[in-house]
C-alpha positions, 0 to 999 in steps of 0.5 A: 495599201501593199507595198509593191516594191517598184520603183523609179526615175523619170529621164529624158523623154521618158521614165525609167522603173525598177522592180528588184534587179530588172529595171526598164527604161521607156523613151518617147522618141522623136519619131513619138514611138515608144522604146522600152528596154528591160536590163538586169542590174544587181548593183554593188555587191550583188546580192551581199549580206550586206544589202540586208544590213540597216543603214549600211544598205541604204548607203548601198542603195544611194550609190545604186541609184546614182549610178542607175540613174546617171546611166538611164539618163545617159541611155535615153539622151542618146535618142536625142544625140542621134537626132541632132547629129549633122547628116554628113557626119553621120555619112562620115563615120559610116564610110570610116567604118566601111573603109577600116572593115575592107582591111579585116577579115571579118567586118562585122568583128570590127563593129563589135570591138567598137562597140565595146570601146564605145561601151568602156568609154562610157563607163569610164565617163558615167563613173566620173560624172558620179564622183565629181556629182557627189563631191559638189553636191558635198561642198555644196550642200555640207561645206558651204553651209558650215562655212557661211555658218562662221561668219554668223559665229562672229556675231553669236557665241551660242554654238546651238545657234551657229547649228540652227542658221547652218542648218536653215542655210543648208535648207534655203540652198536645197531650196533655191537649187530646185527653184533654179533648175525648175526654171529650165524648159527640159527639167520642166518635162523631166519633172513632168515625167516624174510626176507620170511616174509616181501616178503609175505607181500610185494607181496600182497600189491603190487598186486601180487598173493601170490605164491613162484614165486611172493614172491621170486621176492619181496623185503625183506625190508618192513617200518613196520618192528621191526628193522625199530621201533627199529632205530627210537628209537635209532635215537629219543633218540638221538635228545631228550637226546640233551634237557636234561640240569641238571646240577646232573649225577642222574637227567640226568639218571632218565630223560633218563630212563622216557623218555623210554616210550615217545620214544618208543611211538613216534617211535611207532607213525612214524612207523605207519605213515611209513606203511600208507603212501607213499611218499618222506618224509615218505620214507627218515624217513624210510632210516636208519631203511630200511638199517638195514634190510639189517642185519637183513633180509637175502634172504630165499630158497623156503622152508622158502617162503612157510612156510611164505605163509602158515602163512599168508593165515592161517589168511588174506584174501589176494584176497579179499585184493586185491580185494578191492584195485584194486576197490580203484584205479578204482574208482580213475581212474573214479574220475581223 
């Protein structure tokens, strides 16, 4: 199997794929039309020399996908912020426009300029969203843990031991969040578009042609998903917080939260491995984050096929993909 390098997210309604620095985003509408939108996105740094540097540039591609992702998904809920809008205010801040254009000269300049406060505010508001996400998903997964950790400290001395529960803790806590969410009706549709996604990129890497017959016969899970990275986390947090021995409650906090960067690397780097390589070692690294796509991905209905499909032909070629991949193994059937 080629790498393809394609990758993605599912949102509201719909299913975003990325392919290098163009991504699409392809929304179900409540009309049942298909938007796509294709955009350039470089990420942080552009094209830095320090994106080819192991572990650094998966820290680089985790902010990257935050950020992507927090920012589709806010382009594909505004479908559904138009739609739920009462009509008189919508009459309202049409006749508002009006009413500020018959003070300029040029109408039309005071739209753009709206637009561009529009686009700043959400910026700002995207950028937030980002931080304060990371900052819980820290207390939540990194500090709680250790803090509930120490109540167990009080019955056992071993520091091996305290590690182990922290880490089971830290595990059960992941856990009972995708448990939790599952049970909302609109995640249950996100996770059904996560599962379209990973069986549109699951089919044109395995050859097949890319249509709703071929997609729907393959598999929802995939090694280069997010939940995967997010497993390897939790698991690598787990193995590394063992070493950690300072006798100071402080110190071990501090540690912990400095190491955040060099495990969300690391996990990065093995994901990476994961999605290139096929074998049996690579694929028993993959089990636990595999698994955890059986929460997170659900099987979705042909609608939501053809919107995955939608979004991925709006940015990859897949027949010239599959193309060359077919080239590849002919010329190593010549060579054998």
């Amino acid at each position: 199997m080629k790498y393809s390098g394609i990758g993605g997210q599912a949102v509201m309604e719909g299913v975003m794929m990325r392919n290098g620095d163009q991504y699409a985003v392809a929304v179900r509408k409540p009309d049942q039309e298909i938007e796509v939108a294709v955009k350039q996105y470089k990420g942080i740094g552009g094209d830095s020399v320090w994106k080819k540097i192991p572990m650094v540039r998966g820290i680089i591609s985790f902010i990257d996908s935050l950020v992507l992702g927090m920012s589709t998904l806010m382009y594909s809920a505004s479908f559904f912020e138009e739609e739920e809008e009462p009509e008189d205010k919508k009459k309202g801040r049409t006749k508002e426009i009006k009413e500020k254009g018959e003070a300029v000269t040029n109408p039309e300049d005071l739209l753009k300029t709206d637009q561009k406060q529009q686009n700043t505010k959400e910026k700002a508001m995207m950028t937030g969203v980002v931080i304060v996400s990371v900052v819980i998903a820290v207390a939540v997964f990194m500090i709680l843990p250790y803090y509930l950790s120490m109540l167990f400290n009080r019955a056992v001395a071993s520091q091996t031991a305290v590690a182990v529960f922290e880490g089971i803790i830290r595990l059960v806590i992941f856990v009972a969040y995708i448990l939790l969410i599952s049970r909302m009706k609109e995640i249950q549709r996100v996770f059904m578009y996560h599962g379209a996604e990973h069986k549109c990129i699951n089919c044109i890497e395995h050859g097949l042609e890319l249509n709703v017959e071929n997609v729907r016969k393959s598999s929802k899970e995939h090694k280069r998903c997010g939940t995967s990275f997010l497993m390897f986390v939790v698991v690598i947090s787990i193995i590394l917080f063992l070493f950690i021995r300072v006798d100071s409650h402080t110190m071990r906090l501090v540690i912990r939260l400095l190491l955040v960067p060099v495990i969300a690397g690391l996990s990065y780097e093995i994901l990476r491995l994961a999605g290139r390589y096929d074998n049996a070692f690579i694929n028993f690294l993959s089990k636990p984050g595999m698994w955890m796509q059986g929460l997170t991905t659900k099987e979705p209905d042909d609608d939501m096929i053809q919107v995955g499909i939608a979004s991925v032909e709006a940015v990859f070629d897949w027949k010239e993909y599959q193309k060359e991949m077919k080239e590849e193994v002919s010329s190593g059937e010549a060579v054998s």
